[in-house]
C-alpha positions as CSV (number, residue, x, y, z in Angstrom):
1,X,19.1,-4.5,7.4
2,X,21.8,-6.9,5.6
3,X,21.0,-5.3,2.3
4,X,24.9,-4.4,0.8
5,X,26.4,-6.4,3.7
6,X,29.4,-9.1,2.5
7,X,28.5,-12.6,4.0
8,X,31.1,-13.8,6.5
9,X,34.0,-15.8,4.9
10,X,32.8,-18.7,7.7
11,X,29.6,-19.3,5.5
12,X,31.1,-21.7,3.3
13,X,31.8,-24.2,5.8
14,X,28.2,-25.4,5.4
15,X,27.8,-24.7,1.4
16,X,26.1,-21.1,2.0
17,X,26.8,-18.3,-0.6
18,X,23.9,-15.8,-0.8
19,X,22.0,-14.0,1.9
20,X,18.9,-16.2,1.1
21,X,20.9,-19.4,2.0
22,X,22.2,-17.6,4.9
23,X,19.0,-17.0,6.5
24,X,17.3,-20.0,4.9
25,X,19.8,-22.8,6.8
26,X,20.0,-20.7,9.5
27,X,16.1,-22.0,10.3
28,X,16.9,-25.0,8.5
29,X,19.5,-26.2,11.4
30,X,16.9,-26.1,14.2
31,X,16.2,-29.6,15.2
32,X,12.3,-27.9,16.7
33,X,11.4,-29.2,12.6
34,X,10.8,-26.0,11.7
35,X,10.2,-26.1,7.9
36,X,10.7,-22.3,6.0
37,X,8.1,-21.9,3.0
38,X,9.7,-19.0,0.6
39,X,7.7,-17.4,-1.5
40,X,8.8,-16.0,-4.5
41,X,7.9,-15.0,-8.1
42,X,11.4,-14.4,-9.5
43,X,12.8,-17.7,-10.5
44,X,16.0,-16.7,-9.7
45,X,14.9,-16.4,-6.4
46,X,13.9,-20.2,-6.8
47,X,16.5,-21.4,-7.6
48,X,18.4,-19.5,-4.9
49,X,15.9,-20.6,-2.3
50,X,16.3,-24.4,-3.6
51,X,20.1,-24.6,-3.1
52,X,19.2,-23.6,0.8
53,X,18.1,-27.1,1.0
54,X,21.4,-28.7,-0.4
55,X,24.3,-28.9,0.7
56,X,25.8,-28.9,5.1
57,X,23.7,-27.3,7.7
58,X,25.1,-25.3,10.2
59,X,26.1,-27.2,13.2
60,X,24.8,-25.3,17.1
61,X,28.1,-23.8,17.2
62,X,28.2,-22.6,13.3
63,X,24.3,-21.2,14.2
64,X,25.6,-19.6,17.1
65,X,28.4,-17.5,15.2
66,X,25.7,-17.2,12.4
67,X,23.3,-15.0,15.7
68,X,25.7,-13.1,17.0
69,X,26.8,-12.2,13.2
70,X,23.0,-10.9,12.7
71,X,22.9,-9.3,16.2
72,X,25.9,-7.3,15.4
73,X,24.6,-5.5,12.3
């Protein structure tokens, strides 16, 4: 579904710059302590996936823009 799609310009405000990361401190944010587990076998993909962690999270208001982004693709 977001495959080819540019990231908003906004995600750099919380130190986002892949799709991964995107997605990744999106579930991050949530204060429920909800705690993603990627899986990958690429380690480009772990290194990707490790960066999520670093870095700003996305405040309710940033994760609000960051939903209605998803919904409107």
């Amino acid at each position: 579904m977001v495959r080819g799609k540019p990231l908003p310009i906004w995600e750099k405000e919380f130190d986002c710059c892949t799709r991964a990361q995107f997605f990744l401190k999106l579930i991050q944010s949530y204060s429920a302590r909800i705690f993603p587990i990627p899986g990958t076998s690429n380690p480009k993909h772990l290194i990707d996936n490790q960066q999520a962690g670093s870095g700003r999270l996305p405040d309710m208001t940033m994760r609000k823009c960051m939903v209605d982004f998803i919904e409107r693709i």
